[in-house]
VOGU-3710 file (C-alpha; in Angstrom, 3 decimals, decimal comma):
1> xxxxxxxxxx> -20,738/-42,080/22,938  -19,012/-40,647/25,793  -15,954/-38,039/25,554  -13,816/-41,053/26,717  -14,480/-43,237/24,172  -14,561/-40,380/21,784  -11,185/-40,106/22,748  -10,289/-43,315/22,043  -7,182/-43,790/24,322  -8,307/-43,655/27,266
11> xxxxxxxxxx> -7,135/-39,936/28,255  -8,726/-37,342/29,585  -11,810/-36,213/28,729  -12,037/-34,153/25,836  -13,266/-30,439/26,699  -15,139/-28,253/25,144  -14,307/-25,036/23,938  -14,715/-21,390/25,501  -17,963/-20,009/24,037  -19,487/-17,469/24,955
21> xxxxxxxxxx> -23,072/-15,324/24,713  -22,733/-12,108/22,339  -23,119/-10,039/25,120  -20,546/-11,455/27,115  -17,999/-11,062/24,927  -14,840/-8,687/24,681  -15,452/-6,404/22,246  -11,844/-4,391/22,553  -10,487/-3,068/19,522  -7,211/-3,348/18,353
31> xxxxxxxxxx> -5,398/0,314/18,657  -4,595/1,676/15,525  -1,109/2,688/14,393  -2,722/4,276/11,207  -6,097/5,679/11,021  -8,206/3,900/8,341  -6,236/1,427/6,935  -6,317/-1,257/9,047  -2,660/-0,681/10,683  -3,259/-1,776/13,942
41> xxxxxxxxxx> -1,947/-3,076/16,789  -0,968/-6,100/16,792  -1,707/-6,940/12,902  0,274/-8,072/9,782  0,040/-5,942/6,820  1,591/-5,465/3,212  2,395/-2,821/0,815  2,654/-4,561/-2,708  4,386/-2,894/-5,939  6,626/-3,615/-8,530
51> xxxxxxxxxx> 9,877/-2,448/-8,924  10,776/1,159/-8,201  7,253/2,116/-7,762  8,371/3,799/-3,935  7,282/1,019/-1,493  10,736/1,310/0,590  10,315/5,331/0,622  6,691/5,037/1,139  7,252/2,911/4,260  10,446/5,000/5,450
61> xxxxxxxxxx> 8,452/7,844/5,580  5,841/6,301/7,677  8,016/5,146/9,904  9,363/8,313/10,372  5,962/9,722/10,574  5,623/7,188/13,668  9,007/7,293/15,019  8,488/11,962/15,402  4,868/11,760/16,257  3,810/13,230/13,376
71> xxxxxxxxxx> 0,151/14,308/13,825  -0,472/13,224/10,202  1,040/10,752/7,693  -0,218/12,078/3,731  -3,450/13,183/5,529  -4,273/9,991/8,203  -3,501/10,279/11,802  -0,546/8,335/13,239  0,175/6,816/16,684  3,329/7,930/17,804
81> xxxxxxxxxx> 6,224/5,368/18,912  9,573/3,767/18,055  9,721/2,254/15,020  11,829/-0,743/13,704  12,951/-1,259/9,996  14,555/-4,433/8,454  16,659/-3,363/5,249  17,199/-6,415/4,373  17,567/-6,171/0,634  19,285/-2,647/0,798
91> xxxxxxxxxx> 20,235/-1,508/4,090  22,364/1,736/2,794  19,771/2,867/0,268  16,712/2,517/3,660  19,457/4,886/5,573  20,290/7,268/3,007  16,163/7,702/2,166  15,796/7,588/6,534  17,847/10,302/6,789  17,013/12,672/4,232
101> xxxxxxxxxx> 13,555/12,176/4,885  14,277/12,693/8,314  16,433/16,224/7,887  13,523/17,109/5,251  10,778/17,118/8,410  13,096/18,329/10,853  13,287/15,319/13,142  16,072/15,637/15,964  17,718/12,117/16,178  14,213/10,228/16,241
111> xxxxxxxxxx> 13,695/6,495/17,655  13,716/4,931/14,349  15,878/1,808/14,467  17,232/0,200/11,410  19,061/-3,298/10,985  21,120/-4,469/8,678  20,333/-8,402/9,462  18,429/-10,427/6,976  16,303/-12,598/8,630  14,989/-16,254/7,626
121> xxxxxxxxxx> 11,425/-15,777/8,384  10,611/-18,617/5,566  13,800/-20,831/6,639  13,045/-24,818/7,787  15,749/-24,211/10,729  15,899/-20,445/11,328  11,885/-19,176/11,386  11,522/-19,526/14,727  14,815/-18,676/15,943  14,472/-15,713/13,712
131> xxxxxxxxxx> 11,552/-14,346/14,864  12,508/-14,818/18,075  15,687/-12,953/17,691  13,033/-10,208/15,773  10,645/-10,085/18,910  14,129/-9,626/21,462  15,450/-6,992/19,121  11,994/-5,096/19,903  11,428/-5,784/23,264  15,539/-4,329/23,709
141> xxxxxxxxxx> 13,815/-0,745/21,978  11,285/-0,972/24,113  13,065/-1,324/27,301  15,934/1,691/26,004  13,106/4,236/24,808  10,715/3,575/27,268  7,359/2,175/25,470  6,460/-0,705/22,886  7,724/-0,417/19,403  4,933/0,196/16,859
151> xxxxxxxxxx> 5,654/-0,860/14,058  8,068/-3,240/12,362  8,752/-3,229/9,075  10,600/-6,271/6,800  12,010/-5,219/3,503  11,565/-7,326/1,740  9,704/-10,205/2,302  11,865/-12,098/-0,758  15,059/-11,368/1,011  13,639/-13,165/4,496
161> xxxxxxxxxx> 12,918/-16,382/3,138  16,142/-17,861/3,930  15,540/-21,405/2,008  12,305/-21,341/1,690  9,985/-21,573/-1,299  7,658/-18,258/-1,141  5,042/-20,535/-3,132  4,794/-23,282/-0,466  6,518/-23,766/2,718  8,675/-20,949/2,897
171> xxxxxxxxxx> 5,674/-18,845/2,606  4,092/-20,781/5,060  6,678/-19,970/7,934  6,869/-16,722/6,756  2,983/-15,735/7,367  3,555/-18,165/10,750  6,587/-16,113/11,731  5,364/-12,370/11,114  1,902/-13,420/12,935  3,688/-14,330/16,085
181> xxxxxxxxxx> 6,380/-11,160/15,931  2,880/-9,014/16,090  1,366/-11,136/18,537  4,273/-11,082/20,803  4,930/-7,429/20,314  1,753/-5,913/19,856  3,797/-3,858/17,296  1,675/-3,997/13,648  4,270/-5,813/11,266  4,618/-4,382/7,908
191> xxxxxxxxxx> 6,191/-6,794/5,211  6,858/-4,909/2,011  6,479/-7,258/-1,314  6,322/-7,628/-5,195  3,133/-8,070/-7,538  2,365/-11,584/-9,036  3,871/-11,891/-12,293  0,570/-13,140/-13,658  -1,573/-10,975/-11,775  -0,783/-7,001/-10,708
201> xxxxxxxxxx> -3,364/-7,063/-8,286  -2,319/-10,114/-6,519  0,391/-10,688/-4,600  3,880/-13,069/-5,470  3,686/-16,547/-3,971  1,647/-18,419/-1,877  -2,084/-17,374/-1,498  -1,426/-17,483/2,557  0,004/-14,631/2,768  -2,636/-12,738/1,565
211> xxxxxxxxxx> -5,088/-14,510/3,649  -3,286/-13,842/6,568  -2,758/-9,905/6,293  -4,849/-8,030/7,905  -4,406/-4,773/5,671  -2,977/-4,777/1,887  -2,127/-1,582/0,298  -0,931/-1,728/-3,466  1,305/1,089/-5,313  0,327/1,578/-9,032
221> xxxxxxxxxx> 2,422/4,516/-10,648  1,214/6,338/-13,566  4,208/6,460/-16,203  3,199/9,977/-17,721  3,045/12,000/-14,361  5,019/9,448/-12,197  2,653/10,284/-9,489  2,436/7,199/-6,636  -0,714/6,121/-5,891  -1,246/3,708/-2,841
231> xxxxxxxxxx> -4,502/2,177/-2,815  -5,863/0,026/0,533  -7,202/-3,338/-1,577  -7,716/-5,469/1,673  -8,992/-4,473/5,260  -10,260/-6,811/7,597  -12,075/-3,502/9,660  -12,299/-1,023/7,532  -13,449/0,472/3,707  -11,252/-0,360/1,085
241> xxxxxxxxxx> -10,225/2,019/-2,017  -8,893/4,303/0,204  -5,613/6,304/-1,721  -2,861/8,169/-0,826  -0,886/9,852/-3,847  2,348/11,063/-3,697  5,411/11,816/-5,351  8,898/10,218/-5,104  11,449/13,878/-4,403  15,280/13,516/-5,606
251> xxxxxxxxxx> 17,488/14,865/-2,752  21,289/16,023/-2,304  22,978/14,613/0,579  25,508/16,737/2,274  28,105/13,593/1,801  29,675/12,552/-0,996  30,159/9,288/-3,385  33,941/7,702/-3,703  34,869/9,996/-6,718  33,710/13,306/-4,486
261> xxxxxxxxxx> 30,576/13,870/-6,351  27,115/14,302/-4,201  24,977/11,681/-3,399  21,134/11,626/-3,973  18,577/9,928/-2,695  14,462/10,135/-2,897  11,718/11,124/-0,199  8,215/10,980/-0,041  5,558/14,549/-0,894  2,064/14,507/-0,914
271> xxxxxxxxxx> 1,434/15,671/-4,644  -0,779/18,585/-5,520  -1,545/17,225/-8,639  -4,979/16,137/-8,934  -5,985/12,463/-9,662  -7,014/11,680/-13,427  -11,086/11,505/-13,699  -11,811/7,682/-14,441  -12,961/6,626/-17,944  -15,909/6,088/-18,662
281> xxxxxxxxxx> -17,269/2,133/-18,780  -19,866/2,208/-21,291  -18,301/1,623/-25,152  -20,245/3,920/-26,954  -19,447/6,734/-24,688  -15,900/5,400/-24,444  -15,667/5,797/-28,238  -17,878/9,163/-27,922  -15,026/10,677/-25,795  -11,876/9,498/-27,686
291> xxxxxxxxxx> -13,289/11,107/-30,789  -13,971/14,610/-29,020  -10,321/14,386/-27,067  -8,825/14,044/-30,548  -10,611/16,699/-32,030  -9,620/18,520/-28,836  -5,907/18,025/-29,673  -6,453/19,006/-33,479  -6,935/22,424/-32,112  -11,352/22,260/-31,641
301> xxxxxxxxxx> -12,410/23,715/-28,403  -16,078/23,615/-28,426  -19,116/22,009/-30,160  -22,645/21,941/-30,423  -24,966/19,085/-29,674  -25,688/18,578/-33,549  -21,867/18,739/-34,334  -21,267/16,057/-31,255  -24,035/14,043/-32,759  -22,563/13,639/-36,166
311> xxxxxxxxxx> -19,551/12,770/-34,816  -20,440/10,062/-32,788  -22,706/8,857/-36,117  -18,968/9,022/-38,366  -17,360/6,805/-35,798  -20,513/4,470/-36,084  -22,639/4,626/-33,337  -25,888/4,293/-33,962  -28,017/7,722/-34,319  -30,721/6,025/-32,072
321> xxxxxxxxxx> -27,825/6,151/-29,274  -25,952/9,293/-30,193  -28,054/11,201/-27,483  -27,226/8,686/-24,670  -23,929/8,898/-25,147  -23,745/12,647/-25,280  -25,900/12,612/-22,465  -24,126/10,346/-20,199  -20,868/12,462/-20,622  -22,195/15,792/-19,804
331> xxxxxxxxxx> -23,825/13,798/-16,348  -20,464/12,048/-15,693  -18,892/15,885/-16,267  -16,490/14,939/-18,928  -18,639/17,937/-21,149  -19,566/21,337/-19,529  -21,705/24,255/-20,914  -24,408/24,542/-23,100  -26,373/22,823/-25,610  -24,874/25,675/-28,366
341> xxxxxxxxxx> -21,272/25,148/-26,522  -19,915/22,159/-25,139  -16,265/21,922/-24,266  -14,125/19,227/-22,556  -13,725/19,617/-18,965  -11,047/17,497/-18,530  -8,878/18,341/-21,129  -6,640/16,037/-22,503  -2,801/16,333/-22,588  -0,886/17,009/-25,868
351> xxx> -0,271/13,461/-27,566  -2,856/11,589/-25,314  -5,834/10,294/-25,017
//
């Protein structure tokens, strides 16, 4: 069958396309805003977490990173550039956090441009006209300061849907829209979300959105220490379970609220506290451990190996794996010393497990 007929209409030939041999081939990578997490160039990322776990001070404060040429951002090297922030949800809460994380690091007036416009990114008549409007708005920075914008941030990606659905078309347009605002600006778009309902791993809405980001981190916050933790769950190029920890800092504004009384807002600090040591998998040493932590918190400090062993027997495990389990704590370091004086080395806290 020839192309014409394949065809069938009696156009043009239908032509192949481009492919080349491996060694031919461009093998330029993308330049990275952020090292190791997949920010680059170009991209579309997301930062996923559910309500007042830090996303929108989390991404202020990379911005700002960006936006001062910071050499680091909570320990990963940044590219330096203007930066662009949508508040769409909560424009005056993204400036009050913008500036106080911006006196906190001593930045002079940096180029970090916020709007107060809520884009329909997901809209049947205003996605393209919106991201349009979105790619004009960063070529304007670009021309004013002198280079590209880096990064562009949309908060949040609920508030841009116009009237679209997130779980079918809007989402859809969305993706579509956010692709070609990165494409056309080489700037790495950053679209800041919520958690599936059914699912705190996945992401709310249609499963394109995940597909198409290039880079997913997800903020889980521990309710006893309220320490952040951002964890990289999806990166085309690079490792994933990568974290960055931090803690969410109240500040006092020098201005004041409409009854005179200060106003407060949070920043972002690298914490110092260290991260909790991961349970152990295995049941029986599961078990093992719960029973020495509350023995810990009864006011025991130490044991022997024969006292251990009878106490994983009186929470019934069987003797013939008493030893493994004793074993496999002292290798996973949850039990330090010797075999006349064991102790917990990870104590727990008063009232916990």
């Amino acid at each position: 069958m020839s192309a014409l007929d394949e065809a069938g209409d009696g156009s043009a030939p239908i032509q192949p396309y481009l492919a080349q041999r491996l060694n031919e081939c461009d093998s330029k990578h993308r330049a990275a805003i952020v090292q190791a997490l997949g920010f680059d160039e170009g991209a579309v990322g997301a930062v996923v977490g559910p309500p007042n776990a830090g996303k929108t001070a989390l991404v202020v404060s990379l911005e700002l990173a960006i936006a001062m040429r910071s050499e680091r951002w909570l320990g990963l090297k940044v590219a330096g550039g203007p930066a662009l922030y949508f508040g769409s949800e909560a424009p005056g809460s993204v400036i009050m956090r913008a500036r106080a994380a911006a006196q906190r690091m001593g930045a002079c007036n940096p180029p970090l441009y916020i709007s107060k416009a809520v884009p329909g990114l997901g809209g049947e008549g205003t996605a393209v006209v919106d991201a349009t409007r979105i790619i004009e708005t960063a070529r304007a920075i670009a021309a004013e300061e002198g280079e590209a914008v880096r990064i562009i941030a949309i908060d949040t990606l609920a508030a841009c849907l116009g009237d679209g659905d997130e779980n079918s078309d809007g989402m859809l347009r969305l993706v579509g829209a956010a692709q070609r605002i990165a494409l056309a600006t080489s700037a790495f778009v950053l679209l800041i979300h919520h958690p599936s309902k059914g699912d705190a791993a996945g992401l709310r809405g249609h499963g394109s959105l995940a597909a198409a980001c290039d880079s997913i981190l997800r903020i889980d916050v521990d309710e006893l220490t309220k320490i952040r933790t951002a964890t990289l769950i999806k990166a085309r190029d690079a490792a994933t379970g990568l974290q960055l920890r931090y803690e969410l800092e109240q500040v006092i504004l020098d201005e004041k609220d409409s009854f005179g009384d200060p106003v407060s807002t949070i920043v972002v600090k690298p914490t110092t506290q260290e991260p909790a040591k991961p349970r152990p998998s295995g049941k029986r040493q599961s078990a093992l451990l719960n029973e020495l932590e509350r023995r810990h918190r009864t006011g025991e400090r130490g044991w022997d190996e024969a006292t251990i062993r009878q106490a994983a027997r009186d929470i019934g495990i069987p003797k013939s794996s008493t030893q493994d389990a004793l074993k496999s704590l002292v290798t996973a370091g949850y039990l330090d010393g010797t075999t006349s004086s064991l102790v917990l080395r990870f104590p727990p806290r008063d009232g916990t497990k």
